[in-house]
TINUZA-393325 format. One line per 10 residues: number of its first residue (from 1); their letters; for each residue z negated, x negated, y negated of C-alpha. Coordinates in steps of 0.05 Angstrom, whole numbers, plus 5000, padded with zeros to 4 digits. Example, Ala and Ser with C-alpha at 12.3 -4.5 7.8 and 13.67 -1.06 7.14 Angstrom:
BEGIN
1 = as = 4844 4754 5090 | 4857 4727 5021
***
This chain:
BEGIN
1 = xxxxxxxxxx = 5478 1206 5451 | 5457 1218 5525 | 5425 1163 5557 | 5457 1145 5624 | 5415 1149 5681 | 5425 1150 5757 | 5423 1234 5782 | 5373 1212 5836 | 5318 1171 5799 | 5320 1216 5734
11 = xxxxxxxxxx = 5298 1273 5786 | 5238 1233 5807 | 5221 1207 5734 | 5232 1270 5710 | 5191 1312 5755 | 5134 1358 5733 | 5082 1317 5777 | 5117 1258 5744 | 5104 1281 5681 | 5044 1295 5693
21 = xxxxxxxxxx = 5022 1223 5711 | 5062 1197 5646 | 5025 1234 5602 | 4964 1204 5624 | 4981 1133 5619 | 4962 1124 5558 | 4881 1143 5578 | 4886 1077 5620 | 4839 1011 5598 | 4877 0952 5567
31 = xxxxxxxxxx = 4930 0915 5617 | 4927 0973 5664 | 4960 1023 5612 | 5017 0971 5587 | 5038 0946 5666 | 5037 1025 5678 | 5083 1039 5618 | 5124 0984 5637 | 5125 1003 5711 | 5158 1069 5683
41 = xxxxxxxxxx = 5199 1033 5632 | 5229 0986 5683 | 5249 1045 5725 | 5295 1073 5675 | 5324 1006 5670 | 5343 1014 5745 | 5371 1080 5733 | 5411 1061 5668 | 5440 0993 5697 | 5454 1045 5766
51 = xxxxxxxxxx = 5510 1085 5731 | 5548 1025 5714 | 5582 1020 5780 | 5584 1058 5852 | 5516 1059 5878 | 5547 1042 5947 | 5583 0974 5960 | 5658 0960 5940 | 5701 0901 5960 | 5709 0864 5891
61 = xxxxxxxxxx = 5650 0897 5849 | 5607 0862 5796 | 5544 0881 5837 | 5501 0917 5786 | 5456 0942 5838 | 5434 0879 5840 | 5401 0878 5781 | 5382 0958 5791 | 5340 0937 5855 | 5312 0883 5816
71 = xxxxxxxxxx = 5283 0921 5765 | 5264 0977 5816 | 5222 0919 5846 | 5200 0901 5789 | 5176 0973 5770 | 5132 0978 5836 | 5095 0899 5820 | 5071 0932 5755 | 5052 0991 5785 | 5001 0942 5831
81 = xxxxxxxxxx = 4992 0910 5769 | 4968 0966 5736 | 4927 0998 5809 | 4891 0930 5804 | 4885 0919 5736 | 4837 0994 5732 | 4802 0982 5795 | 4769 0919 5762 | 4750 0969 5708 | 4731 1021 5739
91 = xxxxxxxxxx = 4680 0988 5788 | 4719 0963 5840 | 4718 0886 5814 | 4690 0850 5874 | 4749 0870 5914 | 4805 0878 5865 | 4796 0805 5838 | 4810 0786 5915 | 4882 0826 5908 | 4923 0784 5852
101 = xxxxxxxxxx = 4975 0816 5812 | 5005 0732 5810 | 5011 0735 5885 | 5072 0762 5908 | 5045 0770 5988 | 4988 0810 5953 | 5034 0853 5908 | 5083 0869 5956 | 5028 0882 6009 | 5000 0941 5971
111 = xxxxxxxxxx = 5053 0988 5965 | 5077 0973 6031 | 4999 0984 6061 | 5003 1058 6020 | 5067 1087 6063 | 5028 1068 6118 | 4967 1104 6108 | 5019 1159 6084 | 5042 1162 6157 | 4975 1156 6194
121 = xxxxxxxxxx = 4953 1222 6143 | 5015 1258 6174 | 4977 1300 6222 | 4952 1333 6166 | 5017 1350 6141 | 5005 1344 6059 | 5040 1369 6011 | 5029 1366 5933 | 5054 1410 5871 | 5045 1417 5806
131 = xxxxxxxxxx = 5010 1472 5782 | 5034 1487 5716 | 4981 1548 5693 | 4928 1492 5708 | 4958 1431 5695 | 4941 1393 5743 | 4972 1370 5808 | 4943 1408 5876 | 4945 1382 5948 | 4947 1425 6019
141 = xxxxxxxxxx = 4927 1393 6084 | 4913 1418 6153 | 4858 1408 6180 | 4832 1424 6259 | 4880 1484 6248 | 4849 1500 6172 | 4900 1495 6117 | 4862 1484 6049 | 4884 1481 5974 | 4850 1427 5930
151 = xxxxxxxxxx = 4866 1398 5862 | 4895 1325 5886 | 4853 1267 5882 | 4839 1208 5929 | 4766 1223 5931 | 4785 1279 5981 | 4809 1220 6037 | 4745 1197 6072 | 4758 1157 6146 | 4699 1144 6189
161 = xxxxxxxxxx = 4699 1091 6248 | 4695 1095 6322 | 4618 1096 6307 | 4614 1144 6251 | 4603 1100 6199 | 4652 1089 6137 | 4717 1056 6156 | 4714 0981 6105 | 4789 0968 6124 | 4853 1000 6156
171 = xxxxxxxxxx = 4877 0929 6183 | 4863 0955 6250 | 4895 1015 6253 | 4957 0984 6222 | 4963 0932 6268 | 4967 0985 6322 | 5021 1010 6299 | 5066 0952 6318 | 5085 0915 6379 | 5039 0859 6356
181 = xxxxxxxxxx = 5006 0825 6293 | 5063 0775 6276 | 5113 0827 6265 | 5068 0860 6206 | 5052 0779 6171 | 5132 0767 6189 | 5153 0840 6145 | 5096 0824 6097 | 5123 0746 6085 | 5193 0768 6084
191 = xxxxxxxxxx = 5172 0826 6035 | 5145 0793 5985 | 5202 0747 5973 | 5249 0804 5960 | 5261 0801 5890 | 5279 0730 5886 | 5326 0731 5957 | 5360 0784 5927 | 5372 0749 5855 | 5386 0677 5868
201 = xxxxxxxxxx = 5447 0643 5905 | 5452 0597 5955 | 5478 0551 6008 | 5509 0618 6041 | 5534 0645 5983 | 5506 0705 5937 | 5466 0773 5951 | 5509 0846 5947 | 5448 0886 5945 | 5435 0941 5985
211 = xxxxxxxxxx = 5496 0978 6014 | 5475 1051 5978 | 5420 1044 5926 | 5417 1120 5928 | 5357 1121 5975 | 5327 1059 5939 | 5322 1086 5877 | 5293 1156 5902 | 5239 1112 5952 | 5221 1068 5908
221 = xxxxxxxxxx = 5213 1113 5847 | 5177 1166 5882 | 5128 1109 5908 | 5116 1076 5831 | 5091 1138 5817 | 5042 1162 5874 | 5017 1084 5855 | 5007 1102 5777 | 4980 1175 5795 | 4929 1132 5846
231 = xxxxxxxxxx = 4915 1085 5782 | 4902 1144 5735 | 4854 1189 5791 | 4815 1123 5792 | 4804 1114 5719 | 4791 1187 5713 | 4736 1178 5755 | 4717 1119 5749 | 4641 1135 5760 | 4657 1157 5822
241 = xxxxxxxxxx = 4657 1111 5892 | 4724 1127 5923 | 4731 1102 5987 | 4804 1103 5997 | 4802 1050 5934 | 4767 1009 5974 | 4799 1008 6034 | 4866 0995 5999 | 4840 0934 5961 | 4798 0909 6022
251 = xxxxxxxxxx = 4848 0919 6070 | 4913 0890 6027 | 4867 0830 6028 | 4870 0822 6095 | 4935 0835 6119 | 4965 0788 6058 | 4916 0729 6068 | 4933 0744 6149 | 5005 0735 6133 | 5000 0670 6098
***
């Protein structure tokens, strides 16, 4: 019997670079390998409960994509789960034990940080594919003019200060990219109490979920995974000082304690 699943997610979950990262999983230490699997578990449970009605609102529905955001949600805190869970393995644990997977400013700050630094790398216009006669997953950037080929990994992101010396913390340069610091705490606060806005009722009545899941399920799936493909180039090597590691944890810190 085929397994329902949601057209749009199964092509993210089902990807070669996808693949890729799933099959690695199971190399992950302890709680970092089972909040990975379940990151990926709970996003077929988004894509399954997704079929079960329109994926864009209709007067008189049940609302399953209500519980299909939920679960999305749910897929991307185990993903964090499992980011932080490695990096205290893999010898990052003086900052990772300041980002907890129990704080839900902290977990929702994380992935939310990453598409940022996504956009502030967009000058040099990456792209990534799957190699299949190597196996392995290869980026190309531009850079100064230069486009280069590399076999993917974070260790190849490197950011320097006004001074020259290594950047500790993007904070900074998020903050800049908004009008002013309260409207990155007030997106961060109302972030991270997503999942339970969208699932509980109250004095106003109860939530519909978003209008078209469709680009919720393809966004938020395609971010679980750059999170567990971050997770599994960490543990992979983990002997390695990777900078980018640190900034995340360092500056998710921040920006979540700021937003308190």
């Amino acid at each position: 019997m085929t397994e329902p699943m949601n057209p749009e997610l199964l092509r993210v979950v089902e990807s070669d670079m996808a693949r890729w990262v799933r099959d690695r999983i199971e190399i992950l230490p302890g709680r970092a390998k089972f909040c990975a699997h379940n990151a990926v578990r709970s996003l077929y449970w988004a894509g399954g409960i997704a079929t079960l009605e329109s994926t864009t609102y209709r007067e008189g529905e049940r609302g399953y994509r209500v519980p299909a955001t939920f679960f999305l949600m749910h897929a991307l805190e185990e993903a964090v789960a499992a980011f932080i869970a490695c990096a205290k393995k893999s010898g990052y644990t003086a900052l990772a034990k300041k980002v907890s997977p129990k704080d839900h400013v902290h977990k929702s700050t994380l992935p939310w940080l990453c598409g940022q630094i996504i956009e502030l790398l967009g000058a040099y216009k990456i792209g990534l594919a799957y190699q299949a006669d190597h196996d392995r997953i290869a980026v190309r950037y531009e850079d100064n003019g230069q486009v280069s080929y590399q076999v993917a990994s974070m260790r190849l992101l490197g950011s320097v200060d006004q001074n020259g010396n290594s950047s500790a913390s993007f904070a900074d340069d998020i903050y800049a990219r908004f009008t002013n610091e309260k409207d990155v705490h007030r997106l961060l606060k109302e972030g991270s109490g997503g999942r339970n806005y969208l699932i509980y009722a109250d004095d106003n009545g109860f939530r519909t979920g978003p209008l078209d899941l469709e680009p919720e399920l393809r966004e938020i799936a395609v971010t679980v995974i750059g999170i567990l493909w971050a997770t599994v180039d960490m543990w992979e090597h983990k002997g390695e000082r990777i900078q980018l590691v640190e900034i995340i944890l360092k500056t998710t810190h921040e920006l979540a304690e700021a937003a308190k």
